[in-house]
Each structure stands twice: as structure tokens, then as C-alpha cells.
N, C-alpha and C positions, 0 to 999 in steps of 0.2 A: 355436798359442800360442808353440812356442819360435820359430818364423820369424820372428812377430813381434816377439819378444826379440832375436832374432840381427840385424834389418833396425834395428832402435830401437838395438843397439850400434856397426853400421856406420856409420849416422848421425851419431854423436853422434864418431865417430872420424874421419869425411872434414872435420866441421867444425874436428877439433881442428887439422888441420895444412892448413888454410885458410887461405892469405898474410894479414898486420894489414896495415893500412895505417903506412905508413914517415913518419914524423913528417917537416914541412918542414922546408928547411933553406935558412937565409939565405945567398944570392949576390951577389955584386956584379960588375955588367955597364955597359960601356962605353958613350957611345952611340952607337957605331957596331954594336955587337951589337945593341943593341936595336932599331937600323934594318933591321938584317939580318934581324933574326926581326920584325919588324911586315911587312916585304915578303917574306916566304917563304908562302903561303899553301897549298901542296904539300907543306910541309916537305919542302924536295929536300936544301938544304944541313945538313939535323940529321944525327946520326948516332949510334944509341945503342950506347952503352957495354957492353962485355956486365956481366950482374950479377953479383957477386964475394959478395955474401951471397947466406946460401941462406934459404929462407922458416921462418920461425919461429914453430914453433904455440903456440895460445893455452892458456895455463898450465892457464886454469879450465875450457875445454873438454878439457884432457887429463887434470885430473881427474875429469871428468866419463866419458869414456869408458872411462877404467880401472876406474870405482868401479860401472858401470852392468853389466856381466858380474858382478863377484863380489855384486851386490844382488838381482839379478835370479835367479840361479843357486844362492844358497844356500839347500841348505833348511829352516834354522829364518824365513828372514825368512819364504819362499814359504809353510809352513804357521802362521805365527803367528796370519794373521787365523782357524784353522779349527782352533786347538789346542782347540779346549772344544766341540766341535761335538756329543760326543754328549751333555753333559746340560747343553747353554746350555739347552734349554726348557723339560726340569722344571726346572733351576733355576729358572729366569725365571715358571715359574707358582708355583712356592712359595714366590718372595718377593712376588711380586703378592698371593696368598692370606695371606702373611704379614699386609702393609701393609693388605688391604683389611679385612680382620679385626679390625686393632688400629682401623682409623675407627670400623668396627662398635659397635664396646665401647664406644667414649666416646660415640657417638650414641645408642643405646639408656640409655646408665649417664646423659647427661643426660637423657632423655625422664624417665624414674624420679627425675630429681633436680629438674624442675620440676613435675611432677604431683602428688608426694604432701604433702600434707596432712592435716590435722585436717579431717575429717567430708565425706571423696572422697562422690563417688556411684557407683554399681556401674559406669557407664562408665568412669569415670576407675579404679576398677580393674580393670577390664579391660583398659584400655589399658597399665596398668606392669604386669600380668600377661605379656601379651603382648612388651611391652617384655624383661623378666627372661627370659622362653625364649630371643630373638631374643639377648639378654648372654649365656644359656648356649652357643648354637650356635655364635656368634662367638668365644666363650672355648675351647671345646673344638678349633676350626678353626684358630688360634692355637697352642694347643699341638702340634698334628698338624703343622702346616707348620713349627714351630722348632723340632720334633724330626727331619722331613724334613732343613731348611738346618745342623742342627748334627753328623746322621751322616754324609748322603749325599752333601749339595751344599759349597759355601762352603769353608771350609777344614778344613771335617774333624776328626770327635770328637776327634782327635787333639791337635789344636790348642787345643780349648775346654778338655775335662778339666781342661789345665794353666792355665788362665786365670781367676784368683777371683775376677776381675768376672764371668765368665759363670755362676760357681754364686750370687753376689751378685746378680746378675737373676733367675733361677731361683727365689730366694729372695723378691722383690718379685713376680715370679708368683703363689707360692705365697702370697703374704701376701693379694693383691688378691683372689686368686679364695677365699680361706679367708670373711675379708670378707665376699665376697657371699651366702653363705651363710646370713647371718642375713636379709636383705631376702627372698630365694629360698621359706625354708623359710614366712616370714608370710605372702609373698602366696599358697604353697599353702595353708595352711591359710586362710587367707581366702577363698578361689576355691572349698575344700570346703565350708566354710559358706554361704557362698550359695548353691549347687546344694542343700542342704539345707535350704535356706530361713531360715537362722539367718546373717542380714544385719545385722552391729552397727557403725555408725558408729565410723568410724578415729577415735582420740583423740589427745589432742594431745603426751602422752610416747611412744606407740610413732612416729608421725609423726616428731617429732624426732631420736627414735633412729634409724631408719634415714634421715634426713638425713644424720646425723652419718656414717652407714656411706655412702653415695655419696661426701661429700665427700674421705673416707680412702680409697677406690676412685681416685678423681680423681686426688689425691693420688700415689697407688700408681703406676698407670697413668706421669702424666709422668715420674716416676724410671727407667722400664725402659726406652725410648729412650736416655736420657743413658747408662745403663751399656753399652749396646748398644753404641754410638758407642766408645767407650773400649775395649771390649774388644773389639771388630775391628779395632785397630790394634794388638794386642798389648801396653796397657799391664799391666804387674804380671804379663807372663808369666812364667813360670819351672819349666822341665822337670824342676824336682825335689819341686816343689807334690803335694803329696799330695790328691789332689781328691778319692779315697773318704770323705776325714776330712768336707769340705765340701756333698759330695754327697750326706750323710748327714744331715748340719745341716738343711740346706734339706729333707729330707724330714719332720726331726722337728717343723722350724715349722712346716710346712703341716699335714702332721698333729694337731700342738697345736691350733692356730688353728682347722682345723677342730670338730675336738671342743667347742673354747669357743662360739665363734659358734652351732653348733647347738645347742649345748644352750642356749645363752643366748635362743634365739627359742624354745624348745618352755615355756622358765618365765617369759618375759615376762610380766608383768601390766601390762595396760594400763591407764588412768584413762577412766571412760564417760564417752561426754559428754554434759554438764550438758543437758539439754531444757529448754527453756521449758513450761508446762504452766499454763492461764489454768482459775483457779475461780468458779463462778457463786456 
């Protein structure tokens, strides 16, 4: 490898001081000279002059040879491409895992926002049964890999802590997955009733209601990208941010939130639905 370096700097040095070509320069010849040299075909009667310049190398090749040793040689350029070498790949799977996670959520969170309705049939809950684990697994894998990229990889607890858009996402976290909570807890208890055999047609206010809970998911969801973006670029940083105070906030929303949303699905009362019923 350095031979090769050393061979690629001589090179690029034999070119520099490489004779240019000498710009023409206008003469005026008699024509009796110009008979002399149309009949000279030997050129017996020329006689060169000796050269009195010396050869003058080419500017951009001698910068070129001077600048190709100290680039080549130095070793911040030589290791730059290999400065991150030992955790470019967990990094690189935990934002994979990050992104492919957060798709997860919005695909599942719509399957559950076009399914449910007023008077499903046990398929169709089955299928947003299914749906809400596959939102838990994604949601919980989500959190694991942006607890990963925010101690271990990226820039470092250090960096976030002070950053109040990042306890501001934390906190749209916390909101979205509190939320989900109330969808989460009906469809178990729904899923227990039919393994019971006590199967009651979805009506049409709890329907609604957890409508209303996907859409404010949705909702949720698109805000935590845009804070993202914002606060990887360090806006609103400031190293003096108390982020315990903030840290703290965001755990009491979620906390709250939780507690409402749960208990708000365990005293839900729904509306039956109306049956047709024909008398002889």
C-alpha cells in the first residue's frame, strides 16, 4: 500500500516539471529565407540556438504533487472512512429496527382503524385482536431501539438529556402508547368473552370511541418524526436545561394517561344493538 502511495506521488511529481509547450511567436522572414528553408530538406543550413529558459513546471501539477503526500499520509484523512467501525452495525440495526417499527405501528394502528365497526363478526375481531398484539410488539421494539440510539449509539444520552424536543417526543410516546390502552384492554376483554361463549355484537358508541382513539394514535404518531428531525439537529439545545424537571413531566403524562384510558375501558358502557325481531 505505501509503494503504491510513494509510486502515485512520483508520478504525479515527474508530471509537474514536465516541459509546456512555448506559445508561438510571430516572425518575419524575407523571401529569400523562405527559399532557403523550402530548399533545405536535411535541414543542413538551420542551427539551433541553445535554450537560455529553463523548463517551467505546471502550477496545478505542482500542486497537485505537493498536496498528494500530505493527503495521502495523514492520519486523520487515512482513518476517517473507519472512525465508527466498531458500532456502525449495531448502530445501523437499531435504526433499521427503529424505522421498521415505527411502519409496523401505523400499519397495524390502520388495519384496527378500518375494521372496526358497529356489529364486527368474530373474524373481523379477531383480526384487530391480532392486529393490537402485532401494535404491542412493534410498540415495545420501538421503545427498546430508541432507548438503544439515544444511550449507546447516535449522539449520546448526553446530548438528548439537554435537548427539550427530545423529552417533548418522549412525551408524544408516552401519550400515543397511553391511548392505546383503552382499544388494547376492549379487545381483551372481548377475546375473553368469546372463548366464554358470551359473544355481544360491537355497538355503535364503543365502535366510535375507539375510532376516535386510532385517529388521536395517528395523530400522535405523525408529531414524533417532525420532533425527531428537530432535535437531531440540536435545535433548543442548551447545556444548562434541566432535563430531570422534564424527564419527570413526561413520565407523569404517561403515567396519568394511563390510569385514565384504563379505567375508562374497564367502565365503558356500551349501547346493544338494536336486533330486528319479526312476530307471528
Amino acid at each position: 500500500m505505501r509503494k503504491s502511495i510513494f509510486l502515485l506521488s512520483l508520478c504525479a511529481s515527474a508530471s509537474a516539471w514536465s516541459p509546456q509547450p512555448k506559445p508561438s511567436r510571430a516572425s518575419f522572414h524575407t523571401p529569400q529565407s523562405r527559399h532557403e528553408q523550402s530548399f533545405d530538406p536535411a535541414r543542413l543550413s538551420s542551427v539551433e540556438s541553445p535554450r537560455s529558459d529553463a523548463v517551467a513546471p505546471r502550477p496545478e501539477a505542482v500542486a497537485l504533487a505537493s498536496a498528494l503526500p500530505v493527503l495521502l499520509f495523514t492520519p486523520e484523512s487515512a482513518s476517517a472512512a473507519t472512525a465508527f467501525t466498531n458500532n456502525a452495525i449495531p448502530s445501523a440495526l437499531a435504526a433499521y429496527g427503529h424505522y421498521i417499527s415505527l411502519i409496523g405501528m401505523v400499519g397495524c394502528l390502520m388495519v384496527e382503524r378500518l375494521t372496526i365497526k358497529p356489529n364486527m363478526s368474530a373474524e373481523e375481531e379477531d383480526l384487530i385482536a391480532k392486529a393490537d398484539t402485532a401494535y404491542g410488539i412493534f410498540g415495545a421494539l420501538i421503545a427498546y431501539t430508541g432507548y438503544l440510539r439515544a444511550t449507546a449509539y447516535e449522539k449520546g444520552f448526553d446530548f438528548y438529556s439537554h435537548e427539550p424536543l427530545f423529552w417533548l417526543k418522549v412525551s408524544f410516546v408516552g401519550i400515543v402508547g397511553a391511548a392505546s390502552f383503552f382499544n388494547t384492554v376492549v379487545i381483551i376483554q372481548r377475546a375473553v368473552g368469546r372463548r366464554n361463549g358470551e359473544f355481544t355484537p360491537m355497538g355503535e358508541k364503543l365502535s366510535k370511541r375507539m375510532i376516535q382513539i386510532c385517529n388521536a394514535e395517528v395523530v400522535g404518531i405523525c408529531t414524533i418524526p417532525v420532533t425527531a428531525t428537530f432535535m437531531a439537529r440540536g435545535v433548543g439545545y442548551s447545556q444548562d436545561f434541566p432535563w430531570q424537571v422534564e424527564a419527570a413531566l413526561a413520565a407523569l403524562v404517561f403515567g396519568g394517561l394511563s390510569f385514565k384510558y384504563v379505567k375508562e375501558a374497564f367502565s365503558f358502557e356500551d349501547n346493544p344493538i338494536a336486533l330486528d325481531s319479526s312476530s307471528d
